[in-house]
N, C-alpha and C positions, 0 to 999 in steps of 0.2 A: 687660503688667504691669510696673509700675515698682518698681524694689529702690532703697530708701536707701540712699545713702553710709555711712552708719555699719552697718545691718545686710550691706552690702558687705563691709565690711573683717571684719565680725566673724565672715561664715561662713568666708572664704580663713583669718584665724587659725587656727579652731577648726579646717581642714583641714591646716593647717601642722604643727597640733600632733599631731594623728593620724597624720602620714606621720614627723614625728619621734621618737613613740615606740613607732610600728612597727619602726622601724627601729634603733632601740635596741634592742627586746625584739628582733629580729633579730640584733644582734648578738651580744647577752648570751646566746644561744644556742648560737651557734656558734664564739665567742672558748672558747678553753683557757684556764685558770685560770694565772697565774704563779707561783712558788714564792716564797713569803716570806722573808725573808732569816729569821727566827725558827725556821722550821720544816723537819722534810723533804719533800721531795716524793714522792708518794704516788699512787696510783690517779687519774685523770684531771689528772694534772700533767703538763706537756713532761717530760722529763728533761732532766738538765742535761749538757752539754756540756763536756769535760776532755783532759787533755792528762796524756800518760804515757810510759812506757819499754819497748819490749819487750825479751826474753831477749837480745835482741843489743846491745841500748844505744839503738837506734833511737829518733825523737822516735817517738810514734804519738798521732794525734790523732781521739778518741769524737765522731763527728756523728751525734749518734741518728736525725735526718732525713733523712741523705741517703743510708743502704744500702738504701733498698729493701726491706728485711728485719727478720723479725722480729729483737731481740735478749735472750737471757737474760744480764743483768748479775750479777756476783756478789763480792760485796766479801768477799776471803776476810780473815783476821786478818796474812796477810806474816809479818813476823819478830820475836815478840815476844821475842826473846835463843830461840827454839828456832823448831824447823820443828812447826807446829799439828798433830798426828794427826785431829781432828775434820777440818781443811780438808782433807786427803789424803783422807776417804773421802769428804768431799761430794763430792770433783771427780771420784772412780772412779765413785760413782753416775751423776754426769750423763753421763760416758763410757759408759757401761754405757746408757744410753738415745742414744746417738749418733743412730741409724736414727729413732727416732720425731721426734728432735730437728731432724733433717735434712726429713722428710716434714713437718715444720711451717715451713718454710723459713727455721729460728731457726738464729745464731749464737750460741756462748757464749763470752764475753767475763768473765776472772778477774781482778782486780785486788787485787794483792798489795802491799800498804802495808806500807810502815816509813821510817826516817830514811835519807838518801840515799847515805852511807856504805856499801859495798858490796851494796848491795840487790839490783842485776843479777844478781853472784853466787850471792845467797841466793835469787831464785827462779828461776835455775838449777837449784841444788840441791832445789829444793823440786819440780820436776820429773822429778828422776832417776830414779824407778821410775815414772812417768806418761807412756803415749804419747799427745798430744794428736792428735786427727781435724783434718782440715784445716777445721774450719769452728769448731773450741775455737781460742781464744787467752788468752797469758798475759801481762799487762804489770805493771810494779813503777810504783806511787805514790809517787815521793820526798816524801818529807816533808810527804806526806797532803793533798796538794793536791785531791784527786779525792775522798778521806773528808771533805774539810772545805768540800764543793761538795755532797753530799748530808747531810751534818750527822749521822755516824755516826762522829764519832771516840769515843773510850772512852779520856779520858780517868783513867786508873790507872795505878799500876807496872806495868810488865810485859803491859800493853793498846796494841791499835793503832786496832781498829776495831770498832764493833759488827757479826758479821757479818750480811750483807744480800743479798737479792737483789731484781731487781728485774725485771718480764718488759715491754720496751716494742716498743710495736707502728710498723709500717714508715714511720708519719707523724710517730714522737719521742713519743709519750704511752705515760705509765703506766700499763697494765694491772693488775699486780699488785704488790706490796710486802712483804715480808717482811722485818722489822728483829729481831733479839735479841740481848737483850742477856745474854744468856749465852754460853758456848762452844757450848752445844748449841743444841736449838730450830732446827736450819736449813729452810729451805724445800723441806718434801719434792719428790720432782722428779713425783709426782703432779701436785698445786699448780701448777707447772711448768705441765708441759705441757695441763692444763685449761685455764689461762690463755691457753693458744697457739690453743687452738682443737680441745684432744683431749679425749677423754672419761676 
């Protein structure tokens, strides 16, 4: 059987364009979504990557990808001119679930904003009746570098940050999201840990 030159070319096209837009719909599959500069990042977003202070002055630098581990982020409000009461019991709460926290192989990771001016100090002090488990950490946001990388600053007198949390899983994506913008409203630690993979 003999095939024409032009109906030649014209089935390899039409097979070209099939293996191309397989391979597309293949990727638009499996690509994660990027964060818009506009917006926050949310439920099947990477999380974003930041760079902070701990209690000691220490650089410490958030690779959501490369621990292995689950992580529960939590953007407390830092030092709005006082120490927050609301953040002191979210963080007793989450302490208060250490065990369950631990058996979902999550770390929690607090991040205390305000302006860079003794900030170390102030979540120090914001520590002082709080014993962190070894797998809680506590770092200071200078001058909202890490608030203004998830797009939760609160802008107002006497406001640092909208608080937030955020549960991301061991490959950098967002799982869960919980933004308010009130002092209350926090992400009960049910939420939490449903997210993680608990009932």
């Amino acid at each position: 059987m003999r095939i024409d030159r032009t109906e030649y070319r014209s089935r390899n096209t039409l097979k070209t364009l099939a293996v191309w837009c397989i391979s597309l719909f293949t990727l638009s599959l499996a690509a994660t979504p990027c964060v818009a500069d506009d917006r926050r990042p949310e439920g099947g977003d990477k999380a974003v990557p930041f760079k902070a202070t701990d209690i000691e002055g220490k650089p410490f630098e958030f690779e959501p990808d490369k621990s292995g581990r689950w992580t529960v982020l939590v953007f407390l409000r830092g030092y709005p001119g006082y120490q927050c009461p609301l953040c002191t019991r979210q963080v007793g709460e989450l302490i208060g679930k250490e065990k369950e926290l631990a058996d979902a192989r999550a770390d929690v990771l607090f991040v205390y904003p305000g302006v860079a001016k003794d900030l170390t100090d102030k979540s120090k002090e914001f520590l002082t009746d709080l014993k962190l488990p070894p797998t809680f950490k506590l770092v200071s946001d200078q001058d909202y570098k890490a608030v203004n990388a998830y797009k939760i600053r609160w802008e107002a007198p006497r406001e640092t940050a909208y608080p937030s949390t955020f549960v991301i899983d061991p490959t950098g994506v967002i799982r869960y999201s919980k933004v308010s913008e009130t002092h209350g409203g926090r992400a009960p630690v049910g939420e939490i840990l449903k997210a993680l993979g608990g009932k």
